[in-house]
VEXDREN-2710 file (C-alpha; in Angstrom, 1 decimal):
% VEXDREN-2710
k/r/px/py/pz
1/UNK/36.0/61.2/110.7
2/UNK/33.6/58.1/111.6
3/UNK/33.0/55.2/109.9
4/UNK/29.4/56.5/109.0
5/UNK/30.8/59.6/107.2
6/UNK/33.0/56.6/105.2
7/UNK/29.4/55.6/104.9
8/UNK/27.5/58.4/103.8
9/UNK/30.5/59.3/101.7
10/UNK/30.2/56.4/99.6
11/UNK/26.3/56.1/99.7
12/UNK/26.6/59.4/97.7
13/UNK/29.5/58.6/95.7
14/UNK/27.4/55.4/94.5
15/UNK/24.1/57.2/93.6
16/UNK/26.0/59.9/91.5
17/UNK/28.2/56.9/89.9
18/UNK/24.9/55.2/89.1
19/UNK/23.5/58.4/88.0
20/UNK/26.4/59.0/85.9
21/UNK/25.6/55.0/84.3
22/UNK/21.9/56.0/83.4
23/UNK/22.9/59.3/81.9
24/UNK/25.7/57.3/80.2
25/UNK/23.2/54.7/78.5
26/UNK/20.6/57.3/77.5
27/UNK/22.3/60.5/76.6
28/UNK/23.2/61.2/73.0
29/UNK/25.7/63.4/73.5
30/UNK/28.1/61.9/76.6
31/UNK/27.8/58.4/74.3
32/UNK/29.2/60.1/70.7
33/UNK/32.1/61.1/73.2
34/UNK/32.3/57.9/75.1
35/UNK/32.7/60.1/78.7
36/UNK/32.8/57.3/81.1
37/UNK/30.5/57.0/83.9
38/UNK/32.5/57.6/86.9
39/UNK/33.7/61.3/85.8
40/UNK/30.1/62.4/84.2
41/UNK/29.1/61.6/88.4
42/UNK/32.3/63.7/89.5
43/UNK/31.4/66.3/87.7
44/UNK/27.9/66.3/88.6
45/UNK/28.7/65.9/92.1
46/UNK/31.6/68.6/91.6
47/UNK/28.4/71.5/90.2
48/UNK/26.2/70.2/92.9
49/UNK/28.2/70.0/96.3
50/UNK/28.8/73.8/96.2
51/UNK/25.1/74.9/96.6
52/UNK/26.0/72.6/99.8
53/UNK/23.1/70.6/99.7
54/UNK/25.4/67.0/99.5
55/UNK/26.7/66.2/102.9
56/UNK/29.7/65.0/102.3
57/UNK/32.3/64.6/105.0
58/UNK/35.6/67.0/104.9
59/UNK/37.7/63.9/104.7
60/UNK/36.5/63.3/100.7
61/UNK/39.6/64.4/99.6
62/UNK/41.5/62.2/101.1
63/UNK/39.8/59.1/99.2
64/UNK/41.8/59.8/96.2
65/UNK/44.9/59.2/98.3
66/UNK/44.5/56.3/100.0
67/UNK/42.8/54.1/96.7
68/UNK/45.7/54.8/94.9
69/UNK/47.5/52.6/97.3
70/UNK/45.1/49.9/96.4
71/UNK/45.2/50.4/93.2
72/UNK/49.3/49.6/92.9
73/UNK/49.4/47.1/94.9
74/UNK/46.9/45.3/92.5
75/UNK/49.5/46.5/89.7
76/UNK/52.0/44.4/91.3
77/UNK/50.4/42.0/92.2
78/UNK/49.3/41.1/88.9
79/UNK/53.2/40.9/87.9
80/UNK/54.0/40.8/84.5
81/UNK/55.1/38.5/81.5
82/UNK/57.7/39.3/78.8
83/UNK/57.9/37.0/76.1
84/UNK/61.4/36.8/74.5
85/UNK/60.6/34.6/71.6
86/UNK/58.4/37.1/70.5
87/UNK/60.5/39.8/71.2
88/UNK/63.6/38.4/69.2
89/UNK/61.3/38.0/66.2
90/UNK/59.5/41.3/66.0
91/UNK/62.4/43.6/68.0
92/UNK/62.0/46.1/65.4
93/UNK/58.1/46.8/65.8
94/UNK/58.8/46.6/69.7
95/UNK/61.9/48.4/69.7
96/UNK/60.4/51.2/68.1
97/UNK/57.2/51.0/70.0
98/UNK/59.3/50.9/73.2
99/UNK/60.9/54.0/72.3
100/UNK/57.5/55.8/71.3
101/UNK/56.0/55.2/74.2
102/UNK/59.1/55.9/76.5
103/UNK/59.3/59.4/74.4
104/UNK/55.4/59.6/75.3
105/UNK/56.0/59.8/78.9
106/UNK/59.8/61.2/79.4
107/UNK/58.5/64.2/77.4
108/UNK/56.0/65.1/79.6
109/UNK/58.6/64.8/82.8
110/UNK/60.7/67.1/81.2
111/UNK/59.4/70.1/79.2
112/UNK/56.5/71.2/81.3
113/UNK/58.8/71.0/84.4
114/UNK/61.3/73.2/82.3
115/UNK/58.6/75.2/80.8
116/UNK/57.5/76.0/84.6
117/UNK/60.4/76.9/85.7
118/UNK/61.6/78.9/82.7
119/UNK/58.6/80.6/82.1
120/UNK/55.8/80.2/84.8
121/UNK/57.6/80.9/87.8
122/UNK/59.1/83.9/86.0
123/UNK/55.8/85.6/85.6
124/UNK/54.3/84.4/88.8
125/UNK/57.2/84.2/91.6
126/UNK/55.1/82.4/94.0
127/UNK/54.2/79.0/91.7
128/UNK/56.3/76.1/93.1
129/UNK/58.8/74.5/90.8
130/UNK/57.1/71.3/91.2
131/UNK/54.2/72.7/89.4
132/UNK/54.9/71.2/86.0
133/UNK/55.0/67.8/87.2
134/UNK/51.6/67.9/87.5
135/UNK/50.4/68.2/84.3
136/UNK/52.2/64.7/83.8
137/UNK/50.3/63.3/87.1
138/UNK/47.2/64.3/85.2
139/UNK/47.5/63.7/82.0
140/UNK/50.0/61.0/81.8
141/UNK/49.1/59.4/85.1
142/UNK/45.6/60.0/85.1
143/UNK/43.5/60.5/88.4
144/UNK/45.3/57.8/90.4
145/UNK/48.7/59.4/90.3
146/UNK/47.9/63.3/90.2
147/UNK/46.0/62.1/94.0
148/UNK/49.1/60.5/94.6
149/UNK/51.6/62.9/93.5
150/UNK/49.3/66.0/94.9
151/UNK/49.2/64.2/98.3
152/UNK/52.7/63.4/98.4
153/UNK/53.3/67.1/97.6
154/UNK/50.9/68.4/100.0
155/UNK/52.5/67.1/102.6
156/UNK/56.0/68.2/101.8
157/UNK/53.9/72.0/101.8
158/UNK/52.6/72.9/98.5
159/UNK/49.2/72.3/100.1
160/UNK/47.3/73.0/96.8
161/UNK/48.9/70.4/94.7
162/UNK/46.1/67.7/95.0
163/UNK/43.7/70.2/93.5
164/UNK/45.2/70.9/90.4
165/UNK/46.8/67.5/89.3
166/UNK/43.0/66.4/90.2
167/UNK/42.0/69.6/87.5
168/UNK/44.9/68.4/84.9
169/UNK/43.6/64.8/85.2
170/UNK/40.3/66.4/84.4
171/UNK/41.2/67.9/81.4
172/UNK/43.3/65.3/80.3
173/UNK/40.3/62.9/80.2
174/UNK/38.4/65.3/78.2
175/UNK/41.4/65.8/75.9
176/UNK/41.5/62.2/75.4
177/UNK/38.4/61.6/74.7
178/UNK/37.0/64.2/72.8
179/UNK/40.6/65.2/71.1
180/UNK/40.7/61.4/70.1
181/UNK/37.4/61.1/68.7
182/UNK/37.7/64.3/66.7
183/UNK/41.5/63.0/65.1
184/UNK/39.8/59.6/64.4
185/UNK/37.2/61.2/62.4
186/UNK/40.4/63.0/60.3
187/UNK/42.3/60.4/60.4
188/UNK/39.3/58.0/58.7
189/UNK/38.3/60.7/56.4
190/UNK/41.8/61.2/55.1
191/UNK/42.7/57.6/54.9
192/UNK/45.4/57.3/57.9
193/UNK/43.3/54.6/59.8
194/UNK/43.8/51.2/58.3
195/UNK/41.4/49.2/59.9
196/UNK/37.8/51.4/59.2
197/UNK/36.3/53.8/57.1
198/UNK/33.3/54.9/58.5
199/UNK/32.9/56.2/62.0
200/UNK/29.2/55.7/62.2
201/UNK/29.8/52.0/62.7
202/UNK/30.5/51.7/66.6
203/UNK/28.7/49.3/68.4
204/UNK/26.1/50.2/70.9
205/UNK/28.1/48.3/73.3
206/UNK/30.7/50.9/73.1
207/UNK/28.3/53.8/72.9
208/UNK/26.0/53.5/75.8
209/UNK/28.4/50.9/78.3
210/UNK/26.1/48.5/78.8
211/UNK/27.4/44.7/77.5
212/UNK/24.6/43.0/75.1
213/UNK/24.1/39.4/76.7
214/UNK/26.0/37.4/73.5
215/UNK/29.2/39.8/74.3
216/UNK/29.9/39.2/78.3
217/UNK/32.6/37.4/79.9
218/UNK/33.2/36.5/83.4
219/UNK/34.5/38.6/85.6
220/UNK/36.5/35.4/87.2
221/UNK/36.8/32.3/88.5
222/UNK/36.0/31.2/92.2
223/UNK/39.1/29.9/93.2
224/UNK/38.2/29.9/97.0
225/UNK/35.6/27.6/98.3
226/UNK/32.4/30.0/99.6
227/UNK/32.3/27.7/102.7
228/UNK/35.8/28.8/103.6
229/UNK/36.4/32.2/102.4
230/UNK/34.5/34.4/99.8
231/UNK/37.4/34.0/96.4
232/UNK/36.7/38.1/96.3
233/UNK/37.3/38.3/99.9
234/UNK/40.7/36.9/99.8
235/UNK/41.7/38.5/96.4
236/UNK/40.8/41.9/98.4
237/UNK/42.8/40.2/102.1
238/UNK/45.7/39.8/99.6
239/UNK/45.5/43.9/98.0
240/UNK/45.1/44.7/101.5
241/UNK/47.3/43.2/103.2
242/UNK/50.0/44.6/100.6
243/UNK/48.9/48.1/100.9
244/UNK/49.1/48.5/104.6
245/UNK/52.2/46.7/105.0
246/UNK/53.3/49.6/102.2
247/UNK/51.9/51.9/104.7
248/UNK/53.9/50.8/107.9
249/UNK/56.8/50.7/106.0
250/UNK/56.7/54.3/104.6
251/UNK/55.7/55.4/108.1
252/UNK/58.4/53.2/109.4
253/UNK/61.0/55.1/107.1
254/UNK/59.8/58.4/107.8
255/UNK/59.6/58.4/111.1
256/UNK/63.2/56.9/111.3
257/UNK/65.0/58.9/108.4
258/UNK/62.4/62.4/108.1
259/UNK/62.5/60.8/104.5
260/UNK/58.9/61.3/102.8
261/UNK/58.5/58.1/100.0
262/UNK/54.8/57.5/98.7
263/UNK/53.0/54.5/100.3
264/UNK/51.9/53.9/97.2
265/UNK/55.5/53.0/96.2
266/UNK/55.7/50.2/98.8
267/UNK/52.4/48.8/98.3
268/UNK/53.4/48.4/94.4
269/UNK/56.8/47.3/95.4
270/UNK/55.4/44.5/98.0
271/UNK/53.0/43.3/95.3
272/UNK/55.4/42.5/92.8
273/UNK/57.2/40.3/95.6
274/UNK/54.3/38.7/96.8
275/UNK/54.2/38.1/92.9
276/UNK/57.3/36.6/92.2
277/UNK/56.8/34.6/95.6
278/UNK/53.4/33.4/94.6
279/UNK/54.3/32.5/91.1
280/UNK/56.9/29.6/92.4
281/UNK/54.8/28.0/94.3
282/UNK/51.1/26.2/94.2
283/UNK/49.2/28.9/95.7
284/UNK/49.5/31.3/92.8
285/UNK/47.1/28.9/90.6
286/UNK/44.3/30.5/93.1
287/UNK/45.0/33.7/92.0
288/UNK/42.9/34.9/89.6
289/UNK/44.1/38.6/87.7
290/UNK/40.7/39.0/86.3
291/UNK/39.3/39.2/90.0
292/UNK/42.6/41.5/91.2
293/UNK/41.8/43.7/88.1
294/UNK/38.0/44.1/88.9
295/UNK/38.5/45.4/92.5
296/UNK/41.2/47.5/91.1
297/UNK/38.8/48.9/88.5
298/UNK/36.3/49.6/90.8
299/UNK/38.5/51.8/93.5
300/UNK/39.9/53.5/90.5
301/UNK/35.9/54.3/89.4
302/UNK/35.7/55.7/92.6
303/UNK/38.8/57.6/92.8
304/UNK/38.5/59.1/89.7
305/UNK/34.6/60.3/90.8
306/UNK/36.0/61.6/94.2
307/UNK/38.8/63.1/92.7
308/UNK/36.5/65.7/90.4
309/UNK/34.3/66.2/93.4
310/UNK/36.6/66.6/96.2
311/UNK/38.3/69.8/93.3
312/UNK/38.1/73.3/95.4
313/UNK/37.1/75.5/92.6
314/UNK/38.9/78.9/94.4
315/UNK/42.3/77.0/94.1
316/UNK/41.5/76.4/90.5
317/UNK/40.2/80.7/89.8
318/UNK/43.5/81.2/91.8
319/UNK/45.9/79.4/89.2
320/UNK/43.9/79.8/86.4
321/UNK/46.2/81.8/84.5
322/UNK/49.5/79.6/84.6
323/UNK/47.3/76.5/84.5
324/UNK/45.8/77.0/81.6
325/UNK/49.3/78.2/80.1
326/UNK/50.8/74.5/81.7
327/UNK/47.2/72.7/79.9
328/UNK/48.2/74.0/76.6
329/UNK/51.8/72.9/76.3
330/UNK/50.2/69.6/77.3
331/UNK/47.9/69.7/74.8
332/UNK/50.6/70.8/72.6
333/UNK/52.9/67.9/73.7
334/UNK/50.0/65.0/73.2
335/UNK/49.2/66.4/69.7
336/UNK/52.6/66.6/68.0
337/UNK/53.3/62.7/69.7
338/UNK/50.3/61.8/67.6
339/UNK/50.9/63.5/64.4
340/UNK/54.4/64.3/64.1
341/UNK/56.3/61.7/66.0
342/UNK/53.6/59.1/65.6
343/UNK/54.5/58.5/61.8
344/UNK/58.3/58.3/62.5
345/UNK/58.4/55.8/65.1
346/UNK/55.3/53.2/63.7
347/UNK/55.3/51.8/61.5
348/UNK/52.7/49.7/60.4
349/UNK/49.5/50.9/61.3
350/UNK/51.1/53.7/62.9
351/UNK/47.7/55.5/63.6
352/UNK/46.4/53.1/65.7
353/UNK/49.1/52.5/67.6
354/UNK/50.2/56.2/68.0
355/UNK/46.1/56.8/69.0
356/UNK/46.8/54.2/71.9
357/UNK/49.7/56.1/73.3
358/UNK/47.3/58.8/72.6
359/UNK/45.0/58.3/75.0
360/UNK/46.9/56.9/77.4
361/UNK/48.3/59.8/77.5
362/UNK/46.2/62.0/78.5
363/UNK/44.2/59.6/81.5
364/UNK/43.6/56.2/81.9
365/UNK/44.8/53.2/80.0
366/UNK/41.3/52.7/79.0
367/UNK/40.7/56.0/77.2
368/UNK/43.5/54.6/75.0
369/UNK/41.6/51.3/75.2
370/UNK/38.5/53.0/73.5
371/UNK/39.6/54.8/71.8
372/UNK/41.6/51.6/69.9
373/UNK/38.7/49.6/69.9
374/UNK/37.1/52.2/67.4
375/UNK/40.4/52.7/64.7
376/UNK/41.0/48.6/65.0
377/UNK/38.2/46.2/66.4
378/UNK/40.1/43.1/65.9
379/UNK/43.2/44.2/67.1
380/UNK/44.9/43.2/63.9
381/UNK/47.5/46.3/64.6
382/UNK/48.8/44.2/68.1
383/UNK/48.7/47.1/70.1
384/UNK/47.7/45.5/72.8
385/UNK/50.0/42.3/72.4
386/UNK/53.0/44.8/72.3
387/UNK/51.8/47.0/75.3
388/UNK/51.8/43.7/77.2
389/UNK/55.3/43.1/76.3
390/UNK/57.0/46.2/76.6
391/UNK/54.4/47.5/79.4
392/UNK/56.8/46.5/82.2
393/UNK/60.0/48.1/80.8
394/UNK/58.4/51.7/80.7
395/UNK/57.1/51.3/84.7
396/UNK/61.0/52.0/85.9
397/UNK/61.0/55.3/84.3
398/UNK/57.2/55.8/85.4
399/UNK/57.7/54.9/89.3
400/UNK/61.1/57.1/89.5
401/UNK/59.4/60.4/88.6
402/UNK/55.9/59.5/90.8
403/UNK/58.6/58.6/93.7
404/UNK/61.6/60.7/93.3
405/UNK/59.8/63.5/91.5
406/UNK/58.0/64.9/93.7
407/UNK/61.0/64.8/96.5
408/UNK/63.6/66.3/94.0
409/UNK/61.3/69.0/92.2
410/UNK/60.6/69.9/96.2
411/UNK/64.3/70.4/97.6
412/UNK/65.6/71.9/95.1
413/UNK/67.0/69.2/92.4
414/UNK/64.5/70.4/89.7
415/UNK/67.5/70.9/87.6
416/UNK/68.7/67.2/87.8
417/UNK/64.9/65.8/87.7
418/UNK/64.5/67.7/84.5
419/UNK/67.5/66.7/82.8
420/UNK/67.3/63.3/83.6
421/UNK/64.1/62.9/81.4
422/UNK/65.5/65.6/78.7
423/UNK/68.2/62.9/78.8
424/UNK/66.1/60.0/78.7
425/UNK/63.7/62.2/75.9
426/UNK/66.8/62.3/73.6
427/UNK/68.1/59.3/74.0
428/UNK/64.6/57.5/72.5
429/UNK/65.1/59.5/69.3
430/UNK/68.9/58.4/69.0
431/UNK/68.4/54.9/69.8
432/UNK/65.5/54.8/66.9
433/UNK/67.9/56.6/64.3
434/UNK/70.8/54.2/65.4
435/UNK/68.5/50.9/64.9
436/UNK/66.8/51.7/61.4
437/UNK/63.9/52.6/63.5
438/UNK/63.0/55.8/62.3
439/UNK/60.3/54.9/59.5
440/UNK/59.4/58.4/58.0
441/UNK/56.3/60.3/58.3
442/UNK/55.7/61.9/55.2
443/UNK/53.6/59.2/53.7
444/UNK/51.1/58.7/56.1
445/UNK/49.0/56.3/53.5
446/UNK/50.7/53.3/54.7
447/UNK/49.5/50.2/55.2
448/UNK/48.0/48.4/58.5
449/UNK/50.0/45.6/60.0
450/UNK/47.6/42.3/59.3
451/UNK/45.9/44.0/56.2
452/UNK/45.8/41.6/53.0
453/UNK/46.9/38.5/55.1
454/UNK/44.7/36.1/55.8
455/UNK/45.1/35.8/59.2
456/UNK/42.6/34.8/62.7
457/UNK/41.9/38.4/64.6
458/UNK/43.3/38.2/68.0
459/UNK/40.5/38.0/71.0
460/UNK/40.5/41.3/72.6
461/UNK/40.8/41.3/76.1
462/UNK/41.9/44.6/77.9
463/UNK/43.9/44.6/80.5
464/UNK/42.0/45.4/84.0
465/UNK/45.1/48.0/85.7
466/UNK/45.0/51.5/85.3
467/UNK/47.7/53.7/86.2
END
């Protein structure tokens, strides 16, 4: 591969995305299901490189891989904040919020891993145990991670892996957004959302992706002087820098030890450092997260396109059966968080928040995002405050299975992964039922945190990372 097929590949991932933009702003139907731009291009580019008219390069599927990198490191880099004051006086919305969303994720590491092995690998002998752990990297990790997981699979020889987590993150973002747009229409029509009560009222903004001039905010601030080095160029130097050196060192290891960790692991890893370096000293007020979050959005725009487009169809006809078997206990596991569990452990507006989870879910932190800004404008239900605080104690669990998962599900400690987040499953609904957590979901009528009070709405600002 040359750097003009890097070229090409991204002159033609760029058209579609723009494409995908314009079809975005004008058509009715991808705006009433808010299908964001980067997969409508994927999938366009998906329908149109078979007729083999696009001349890619046979390295696109290897994009997904190496962005991801990228992509963590900026998720370190950005560090994170936990503030105890307002932990100590709200610990029972948290707590319980905590829990939910640990439940959200643990319980996709576990039953479809168990349900593959149980069920799946019964009827078809040749399926890999480490099948079910890609519905997760799809739908609870979202493009970014099923490349990551797929690759890291790939290489330890279930070759198709990348193709299918790309094909669960693909459903999962349709799941997401047109499962979440069909239960806010329920929930408004039977009185669960606190915050509106007529669908019809989302802005154009939302609808068509394109920011009205009174609505836009800067993407930064220049923190570099131009004459000495572009601010984006160093914001970029720094994700860089982090994800090669995360590179080298997982190289470094494997070579050394024949033990096979994700560069993407190291790249996170050495961005939190640089974080917690940074933050001590002077040169960390040059830093700017809106900038890091920006480049991180935009390889994640194109990840998410190359990952649809990069999808070999014949690997998807040739598990179509027990993938669409693994989709639908996802699709079962997603819905009965929402409905069932949802209720129980929130509270106060306990739709909103449980749509959140929702969504983020089943792709990307900003289908949850989206889908939040519909149910509660103002942010008056402090999803977003609370996903701030508790954000960092869910990434242990998160990183373990990405990391470890794919190593254990692959020599043979499926068992011991599985249990551990069976374990971890049951242990969020004990620790709710032992705290006075456990709030009862037969009266779903009840009302949204911040309703009656005369209080200011919170700005809303979402955060840039995905996952």
């Amino acid at each position: 591969m040359t750097v003009t097929n890097f070229l090409i590949d991204f002159f033609i991932a760029s058209v579609f995305i723009l494409i995908g933009q314009l079809l975005r702003s004008k058509v009715g139907f991808i705006q009433r299901f808010f299908m964001p731009s980067a997969m409508v291009a994927g999938l366009l580019a998906l329908a149109v490189r078979y007729t083999g008219i696009l001349p890619f390069s046979k390295g696109i599927g290897s994009y997904p891989g190496t962005l991801i990198i990228l992509i963590f490191a900026a998720i370190g880099l950005q560090g994170f904040t936990i503030r105890k004051n307002d932990m100590k006086k709200e610990v029972a919305r948290l707590g319980s919020y905590f829990c939910y969303k640990t439940l959200a994720q643990a319980i996709q590491f576990s039953l479809p891993v168990i349900f593959s092995i149980l069920v799946i690998s019964q009827l078809f002998p040749d399926i890999n145990y480490a099948f079910g752990l890609l519905l997760a990297s799809g739908f609870s990790g979202g493009h970014g991670t099923a490349a990551a997981v797929g690759s890291a699979l790939a290489q330890m020889g279930f070759e198709d892996a990348k193709d299918i987590g790309m094909t669960c993150a693909t459903v999962g973002l349709l799941a997401g957004i047109f499962g979440g747009l069909i239960y806010t229409k329920m929930a408004a029509r039977r009185g669960y959302a606190a915050y509106i009560k007529d669908f019809s009222y989302i802005s154009g903004d939302l609808k068509t992706g394109l920011i009205s001039k009174e609505n836009r905010q800067s993407m930064g601030d220049e923190t570099i002087s131009s004459t000495t080095l572009d601010t984006l160029a160093f914001h970029l130097s720094l994700l860089l820098t982090c994800s090669g050196a995360g590179w080298f060192i997982m190289d470094f290891i494997y070579k050394s030890t024949g033990l096979d960790l994700p560069s993407y692991l190291f790249a996170f890893l050495l961005g939190v450092g640089l974080f917690l370096i940074l933050k001590r000293t002077p040169a960390y007020d040059y830093i700017d997260n809106r900038v890091i979050s920006r480049i991180s959005c935009t390889a994640t725009d194109y990840l998410v396109f190359f990952g649809i487009a990069s999808i070999k169809i014949p690997v998807v006809i040739e598990y179509a059966v027990p993938l669409l078997m693994l989709l639908i206990v996802g699709m079962i596991i997603v819905t009965y968080m929402l409905w069932v569990v949802g209720p129980q452990m929130n509270n106060e507006s306990w739709f909103e928040r449980s749509l959140f989870v929702y969504g983020y879910s089943t792709g990307v932190f900003a289908i949850g995002f989206v889908l939040l800004r519909i149910v509660d404008p103002d942010n008056k239900s402090k999803t977003l405050n609370d996903t701030a605080i508790v954000g960092s104690l869910n990434t242990p669990f998160e990183m373990f299975a990405w990391s470890f998962g794919p190593i254990m599900l692959m020599q043979g400690q499926h068992w011991l992964f599985a249990g551990l987040y069976l374990a971890l499953t049951i242990a969020c609904f004990v620790v709710c039922k032992a705290c006075g957590w456990w709030w009862g979901g037969t009266d779903k009528h009840r009302p949204g945190l911040g309703t009656g009070e005369t209080e200011q709405a919170v700005a809303l600002e979402a955060p840039g990372t995905d996952k």
